[in-house]
C-alpha positions in Angstrom: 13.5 45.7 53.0 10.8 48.6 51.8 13.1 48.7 48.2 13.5 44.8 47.7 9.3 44.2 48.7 8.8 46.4 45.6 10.6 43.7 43.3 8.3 41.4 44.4 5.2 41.2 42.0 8.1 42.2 39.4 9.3 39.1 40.1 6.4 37.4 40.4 4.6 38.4 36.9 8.5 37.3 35.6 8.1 34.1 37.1 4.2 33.7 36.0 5.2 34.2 32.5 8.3 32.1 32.6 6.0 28.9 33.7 2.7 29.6 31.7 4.2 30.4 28.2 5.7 26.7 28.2 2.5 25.4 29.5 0.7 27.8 26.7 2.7 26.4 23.7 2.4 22.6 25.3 -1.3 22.5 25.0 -1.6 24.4 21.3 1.4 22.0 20.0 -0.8 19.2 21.9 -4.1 20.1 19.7 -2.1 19.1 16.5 -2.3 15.1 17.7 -4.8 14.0 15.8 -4.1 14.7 12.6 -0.5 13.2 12.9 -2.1 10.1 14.2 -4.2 10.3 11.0 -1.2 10.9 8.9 0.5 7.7 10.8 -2.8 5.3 10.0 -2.8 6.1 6.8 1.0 5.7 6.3 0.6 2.5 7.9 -2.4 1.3 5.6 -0.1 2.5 2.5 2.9 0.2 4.0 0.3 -2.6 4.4 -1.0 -2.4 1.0 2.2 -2.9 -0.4 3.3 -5.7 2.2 0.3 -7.7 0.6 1.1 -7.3 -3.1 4.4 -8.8 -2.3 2.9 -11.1 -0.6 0.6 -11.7 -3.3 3.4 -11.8 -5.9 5.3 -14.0 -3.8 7.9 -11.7 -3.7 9.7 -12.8 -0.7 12.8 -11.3 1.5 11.8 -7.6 0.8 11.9 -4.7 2.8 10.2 -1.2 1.4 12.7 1.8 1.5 10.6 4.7 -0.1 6.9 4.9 -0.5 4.8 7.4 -1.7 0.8 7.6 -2.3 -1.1 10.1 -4.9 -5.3 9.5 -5.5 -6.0 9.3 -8.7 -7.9 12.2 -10.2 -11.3 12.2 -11.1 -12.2 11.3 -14.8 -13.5 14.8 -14.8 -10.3 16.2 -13.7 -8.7 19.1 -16.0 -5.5 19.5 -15.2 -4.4 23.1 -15.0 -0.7 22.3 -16.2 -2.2 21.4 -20.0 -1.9 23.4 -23.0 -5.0 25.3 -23.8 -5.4 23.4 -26.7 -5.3 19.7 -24.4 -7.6 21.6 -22.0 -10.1 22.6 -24.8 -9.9 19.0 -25.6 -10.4 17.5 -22.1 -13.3 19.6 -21.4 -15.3 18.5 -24.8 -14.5 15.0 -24.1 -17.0 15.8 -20.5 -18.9 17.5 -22.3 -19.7 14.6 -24.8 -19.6 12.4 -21.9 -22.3 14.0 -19.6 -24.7 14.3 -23.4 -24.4 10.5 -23.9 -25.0 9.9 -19.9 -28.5 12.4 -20.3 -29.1 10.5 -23.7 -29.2 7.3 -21.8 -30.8 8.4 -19.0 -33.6 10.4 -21.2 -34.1 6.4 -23.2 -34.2 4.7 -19.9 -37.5 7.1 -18.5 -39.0 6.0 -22.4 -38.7 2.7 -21.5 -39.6 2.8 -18.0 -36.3 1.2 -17.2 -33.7 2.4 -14.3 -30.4 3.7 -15.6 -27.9 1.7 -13.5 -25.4 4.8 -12.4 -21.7 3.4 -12.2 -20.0 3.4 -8.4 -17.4 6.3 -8.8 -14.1 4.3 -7.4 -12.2 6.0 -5.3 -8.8 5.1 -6.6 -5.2 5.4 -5.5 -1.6 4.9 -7.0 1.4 3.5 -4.9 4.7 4.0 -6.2 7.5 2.6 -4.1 10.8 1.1 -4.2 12.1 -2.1 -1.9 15.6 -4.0 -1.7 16.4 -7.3 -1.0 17.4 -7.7 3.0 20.4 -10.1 2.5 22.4 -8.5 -0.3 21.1 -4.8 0.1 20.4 -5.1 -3.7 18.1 -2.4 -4.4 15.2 -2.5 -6.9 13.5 -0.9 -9.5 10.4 1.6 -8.4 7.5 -0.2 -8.8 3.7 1.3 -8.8 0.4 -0.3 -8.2 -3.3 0.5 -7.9 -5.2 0.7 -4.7 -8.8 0.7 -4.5 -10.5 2.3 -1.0 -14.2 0.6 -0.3 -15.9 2.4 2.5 -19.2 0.2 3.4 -21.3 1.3 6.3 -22.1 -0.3 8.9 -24.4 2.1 11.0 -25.0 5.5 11.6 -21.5 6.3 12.5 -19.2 3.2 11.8 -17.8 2.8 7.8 -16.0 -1.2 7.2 -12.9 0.0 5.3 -10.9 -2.6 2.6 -8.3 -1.5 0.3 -8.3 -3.9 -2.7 -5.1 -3.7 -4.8 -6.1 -3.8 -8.7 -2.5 -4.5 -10.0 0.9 -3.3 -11.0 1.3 -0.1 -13.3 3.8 1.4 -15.7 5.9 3.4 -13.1 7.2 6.1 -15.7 3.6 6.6 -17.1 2.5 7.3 -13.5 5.1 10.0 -12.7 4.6 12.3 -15.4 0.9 13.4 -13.0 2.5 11.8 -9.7 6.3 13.8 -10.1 5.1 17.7 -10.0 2.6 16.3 -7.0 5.5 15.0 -5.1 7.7 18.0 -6.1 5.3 20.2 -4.4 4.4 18.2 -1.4 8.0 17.9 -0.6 8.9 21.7 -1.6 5.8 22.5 0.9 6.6 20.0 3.8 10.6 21.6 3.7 8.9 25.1 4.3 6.7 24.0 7.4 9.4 22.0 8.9 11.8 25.2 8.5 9.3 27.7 9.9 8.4 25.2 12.4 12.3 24.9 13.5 12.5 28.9 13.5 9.2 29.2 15.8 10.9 26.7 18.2 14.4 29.4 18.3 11.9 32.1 19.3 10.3 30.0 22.0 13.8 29.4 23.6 14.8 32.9 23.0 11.8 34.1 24.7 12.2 31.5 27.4 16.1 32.8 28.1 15.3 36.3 27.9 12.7 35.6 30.7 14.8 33.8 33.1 17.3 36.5 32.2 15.0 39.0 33.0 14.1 37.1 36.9 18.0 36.3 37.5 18.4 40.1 37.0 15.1 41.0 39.2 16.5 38.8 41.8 20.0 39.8 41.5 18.7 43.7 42.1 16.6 42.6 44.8 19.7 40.9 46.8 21.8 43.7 46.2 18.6 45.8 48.2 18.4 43.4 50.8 
């Protein structure tokens, strides 16, 4: 009996760790919630845009098999993939932009006048691809322009619309939306693989412990 009472907080600290490290990674996996729940609202607002263009087109007896959403960059955006030479460009073409915008704003004070400052839109491009539900008849990618409007209410509530501006020219859009979706996906493969190797190591670490308190209790029989 004096041998097999020494097993005991062995056994006990086995059987502690065994039931907390679950509990443990429960709650830090539990903390990831809401931004899934973000990434499922706006998913859903994406799907709905699109619902209402076919609506709007009266394109009828659709059902959306791929969609994909990139915002539009700003029109000060340089885009780091450019030749030096198109970059050079882009950034005297903001230059010359922000000259004529003091210019104006410089004649405006003369005058006694207020510039009126343009609302930047906060802009978004939909490219997705539906078939038709009866003959499975797949069709061509489409893209189309999404428009967010955030108008506040009060202090801490925002009205949110999504206007659609109108169908694009799909190719044009993925030469910037491609190397965007390349990456995404290339990044979202990674996490999902790390993710599936962190869950091997939780069950290895799970089966080593309840091999570890089979063997403590196996020991402490043998004692008994």
């Amino acid at each position: 009996m004096g041998s097999s009472s020494s097993y005991l907080p062995i056994i006990i600290l086995i059987a502690i760790a065994a039931i907390g490290i679950p509990i443990w990674l429960k709650k830090r996996k539990g903390k990831t919630t809401p931004a899934s729940v973000t990434a499922r609202k706006n998913k859903d607002e994406v799907w709905k845009a699109v619902k209402q263009y076919l609506k709007d087109s009266e394109d009828y007896g659709k059902e959306i098999i791929d969609c994909y959403v990139a915002k539009r960059n700003s029109i000060d955006y340089v885009n780091p993939n450019l030749s030096p030479y198109l970059k050079s460009k882009k950034r005297e073409e903001i230059k010359l932009r922000k000259w004529q915008f003091n210019q104006k704003k410089i004649a405006a004070k003369r005058l006694g006048q207020k510039l009126h400052i343009p609302r930047e839109h906060d802009l978004y491009v939909v490219c997705f691809t539906t078939r038709q539900t009866k003959t499975g008849t797949v069709d061509k990618p489409r893209a189309i322009e999404c428009e967010v409007l955030n108008t506040k209410i009060n202090k801490k509530q925002y009205d949110r619309k999504i206007l659609i501006n109108g169908l694009l020219n799909y190719d044009k859009e993925m030469e910037w939306i491609a190397p965007i979706k390349f990456a995404e996906t290339t990044k979202n493969a990674k996490a999902i693989k790390q993710q599936q190797k962190a869950e091997q190591r939780k069950q290895k670490r799970l089966q080593k412990n309840k091999n570890k308190i089979a063997k403590a209790k196996s020991k402490a029989a043998k004692n008994n």
